[in-house]
C-alpha positions as CSV (number, residue, x, y, z in Angstrom):
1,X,-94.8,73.9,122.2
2,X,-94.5,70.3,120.3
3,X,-93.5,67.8,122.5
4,X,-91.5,64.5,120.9
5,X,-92.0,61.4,122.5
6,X,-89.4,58.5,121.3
7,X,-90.1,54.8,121.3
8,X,-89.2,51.5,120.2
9,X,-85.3,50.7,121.2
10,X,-84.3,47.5,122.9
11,X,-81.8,45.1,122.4
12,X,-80.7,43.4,119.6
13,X,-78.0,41.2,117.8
14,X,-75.6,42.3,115.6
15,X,-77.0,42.5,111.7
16,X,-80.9,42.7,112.8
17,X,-83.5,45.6,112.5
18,X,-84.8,48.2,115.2
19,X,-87.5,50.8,114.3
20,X,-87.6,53.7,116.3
21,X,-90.5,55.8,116.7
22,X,-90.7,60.2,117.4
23,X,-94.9,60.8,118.2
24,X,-94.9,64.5,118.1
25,X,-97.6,66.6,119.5
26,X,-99.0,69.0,117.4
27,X,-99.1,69.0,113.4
28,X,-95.1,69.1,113.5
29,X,-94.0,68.1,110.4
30,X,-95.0,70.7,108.4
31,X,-94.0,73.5,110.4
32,X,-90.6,72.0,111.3
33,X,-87.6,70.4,110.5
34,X,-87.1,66.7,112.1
35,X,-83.7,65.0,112.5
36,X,-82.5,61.8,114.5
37,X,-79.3,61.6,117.3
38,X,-77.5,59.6,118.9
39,X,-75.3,59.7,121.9
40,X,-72.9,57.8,123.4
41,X,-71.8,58.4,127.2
42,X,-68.7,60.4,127.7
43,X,-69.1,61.5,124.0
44,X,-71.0,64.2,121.6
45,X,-74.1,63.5,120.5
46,X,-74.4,62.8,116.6
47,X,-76.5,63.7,114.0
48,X,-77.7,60.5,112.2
49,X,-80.0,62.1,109.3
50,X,-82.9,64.5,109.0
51,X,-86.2,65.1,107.4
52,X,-87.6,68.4,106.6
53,X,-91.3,69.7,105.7
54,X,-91.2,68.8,102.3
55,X,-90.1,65.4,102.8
56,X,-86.3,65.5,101.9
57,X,-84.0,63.3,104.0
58,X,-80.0,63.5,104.4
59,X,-78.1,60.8,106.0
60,X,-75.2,61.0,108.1
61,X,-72.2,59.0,106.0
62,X,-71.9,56.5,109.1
63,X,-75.8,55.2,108.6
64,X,-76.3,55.9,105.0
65,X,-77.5,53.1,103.4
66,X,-78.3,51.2,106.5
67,X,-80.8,53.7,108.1
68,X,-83.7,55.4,106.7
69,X,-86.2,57.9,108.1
70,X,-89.7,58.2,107.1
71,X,-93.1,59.7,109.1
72,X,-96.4,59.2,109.1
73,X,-98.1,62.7,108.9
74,X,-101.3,60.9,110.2
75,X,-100.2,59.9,113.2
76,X,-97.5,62.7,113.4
77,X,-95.1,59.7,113.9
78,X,-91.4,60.1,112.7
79,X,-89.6,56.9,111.8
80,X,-85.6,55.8,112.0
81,X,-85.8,52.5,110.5
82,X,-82.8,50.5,111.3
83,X,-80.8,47.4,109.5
84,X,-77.8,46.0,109.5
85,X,-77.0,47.2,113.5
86,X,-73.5,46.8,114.7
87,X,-72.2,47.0,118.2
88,X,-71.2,50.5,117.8
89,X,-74.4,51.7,117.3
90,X,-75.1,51.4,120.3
91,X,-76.3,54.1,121.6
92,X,-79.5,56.3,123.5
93,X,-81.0,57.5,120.3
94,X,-83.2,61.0,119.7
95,X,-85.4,63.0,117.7
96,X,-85.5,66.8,117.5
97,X,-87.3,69.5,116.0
98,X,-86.3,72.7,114.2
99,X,-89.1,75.1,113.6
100,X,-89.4,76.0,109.7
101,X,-89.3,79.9,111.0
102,X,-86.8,80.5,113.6
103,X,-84.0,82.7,114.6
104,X,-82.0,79.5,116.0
105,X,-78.8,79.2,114.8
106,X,-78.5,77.0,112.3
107,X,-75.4,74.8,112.0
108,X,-76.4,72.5,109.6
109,X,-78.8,69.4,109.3
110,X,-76.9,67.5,111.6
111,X,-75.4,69.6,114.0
112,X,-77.7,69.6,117.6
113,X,-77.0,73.5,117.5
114,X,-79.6,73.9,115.0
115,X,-82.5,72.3,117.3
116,X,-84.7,73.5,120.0
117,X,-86.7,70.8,120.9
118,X,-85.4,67.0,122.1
119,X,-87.3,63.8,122.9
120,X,-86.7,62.1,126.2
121,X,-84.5,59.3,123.8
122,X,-84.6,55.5,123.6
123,X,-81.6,53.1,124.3
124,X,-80.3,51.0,121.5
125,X,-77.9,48.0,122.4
126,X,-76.7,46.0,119.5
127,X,-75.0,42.8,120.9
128,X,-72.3,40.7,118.9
């Protein structure tokens, strides 16, 4: 079973950079389908974008343009690079896995029904 591992959250002002970091056990990325979350307390969690085998991203509207994901298939490393943070992105971030083959349900790329495995996440606070 892969195992995702996030890193790299903190706190930072409003405007500046964060990059997260997913190490994944296990040669994931070309068995599986890889997407970013986020949560907010007291609401659902979000889908931000996604990354499958081949490479191909999708971007959730609310970070297009200011996020973009990327992996390093040597170090089995997925990416969420981060710019232009606002206060409401504030949030505990995740990665998850999808594997290519499965009977999961799938609800889209962004929807956390179509995942089976979660990292532990990584708090993000954007200050103003």
């Amino acid at each position: 079973q892969v195992q995702l591992v996030e890193s790299g959250g903190g706190s930072v002002q409003s405007g500046g950079s964060l990059r997260l970091s997913c190490a994944a056990s296990g040669n994931t990325y070309v068995n599986y389908l890889m997407g970013w979350f986020r949560q907010v307390p007291g609401k659902e969690r979000e889908g931000l974008g996604s990354m499958d085998s081949g490479g191909s991203t999708s971007y959730a509207d609310s970070v297009k343009g200011r996020f973009t994901i990327s992996r390093d298939g040597a170090k089995n490393t997925l990416y969420l690079q981060m710019s232009g943070l606002k206060p409401e992105d504030t949030a505990m971030y995740y990665c998850a896995a999808r594997r290519t083959y499965t009977s999961r349900y799938y609800g889209g790329l962004l929807s956390t029904q179509s995942y089976e495995i979660w990292g532990q996440g990584t708090q993000v606070t954007v200050s103003s």
